[in-house]
C-alpha positions in Angstrom: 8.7 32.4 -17.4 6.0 30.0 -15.6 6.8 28.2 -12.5 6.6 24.3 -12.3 3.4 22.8 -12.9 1.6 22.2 -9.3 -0.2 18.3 -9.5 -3.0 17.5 -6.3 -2.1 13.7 -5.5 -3.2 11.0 -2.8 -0.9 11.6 0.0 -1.1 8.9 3.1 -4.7 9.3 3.5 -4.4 12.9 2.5 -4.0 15.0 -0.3 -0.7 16.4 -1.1 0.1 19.9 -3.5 3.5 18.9 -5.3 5.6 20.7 -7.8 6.0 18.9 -10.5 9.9 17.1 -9.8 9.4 17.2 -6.5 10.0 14.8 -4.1 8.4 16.2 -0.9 5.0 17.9 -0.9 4.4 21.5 -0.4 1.0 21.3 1.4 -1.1 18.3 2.5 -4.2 18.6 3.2 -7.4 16.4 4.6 -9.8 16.6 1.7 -8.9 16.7 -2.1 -11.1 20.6 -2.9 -8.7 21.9 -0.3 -5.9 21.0 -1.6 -7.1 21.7 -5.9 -8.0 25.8 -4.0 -4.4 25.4 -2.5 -2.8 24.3 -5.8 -4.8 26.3 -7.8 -3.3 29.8 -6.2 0.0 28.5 -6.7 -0.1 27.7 -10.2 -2.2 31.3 -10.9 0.6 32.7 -9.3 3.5 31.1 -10.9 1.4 31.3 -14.6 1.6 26.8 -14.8 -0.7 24.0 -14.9 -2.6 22.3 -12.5 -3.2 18.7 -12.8 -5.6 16.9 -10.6 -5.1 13.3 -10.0 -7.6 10.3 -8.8 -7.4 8.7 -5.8 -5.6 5.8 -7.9 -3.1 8.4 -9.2 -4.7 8.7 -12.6 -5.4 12.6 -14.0 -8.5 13.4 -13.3 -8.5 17.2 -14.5 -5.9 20.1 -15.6 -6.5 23.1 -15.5 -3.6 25.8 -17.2 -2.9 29.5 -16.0 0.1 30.4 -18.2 0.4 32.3 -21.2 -1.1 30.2 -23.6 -0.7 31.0 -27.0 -3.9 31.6 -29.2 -4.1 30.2 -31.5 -2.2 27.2 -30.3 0.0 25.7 -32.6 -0.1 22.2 -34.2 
């Protein structure tokens, strides 16, 4: 089963790793590739998504590490 998809978001100057649902951040750190290498060992780990947002909150980037399936439908 994969975990929750891990986003990298603006946090108060910062940048914050947050489950996806969550309300409070799981790491915050001072520059946005620390936090993506922070997010992306959690998502690896739990087989999600990682979504990477602007500094204006918009999705800049995902990147997946479940089990996709190949081909995919649709």
């Amino acid at each position: 089963m994969a975990g929750k998809n891990q986003h990298v978001v603006p946090h108060q100057g910062d940048w914050a790793v947050k489950g996806a649902g969550n309300q409070k951040a799981t790491s915050v750190h001072s520059t946005q590739q620390e936090a993506v290498d922070a997010a992306r060992e959690i998502a690896r780990n739990q087989h999600s998504e990682l979504i990477i947002h602007r500094p204006d909150g918009r999705i800049r980037d995902k990147d997946s590490y479940g089990n996709d399936e190949f081909p995919p439908k649709g």
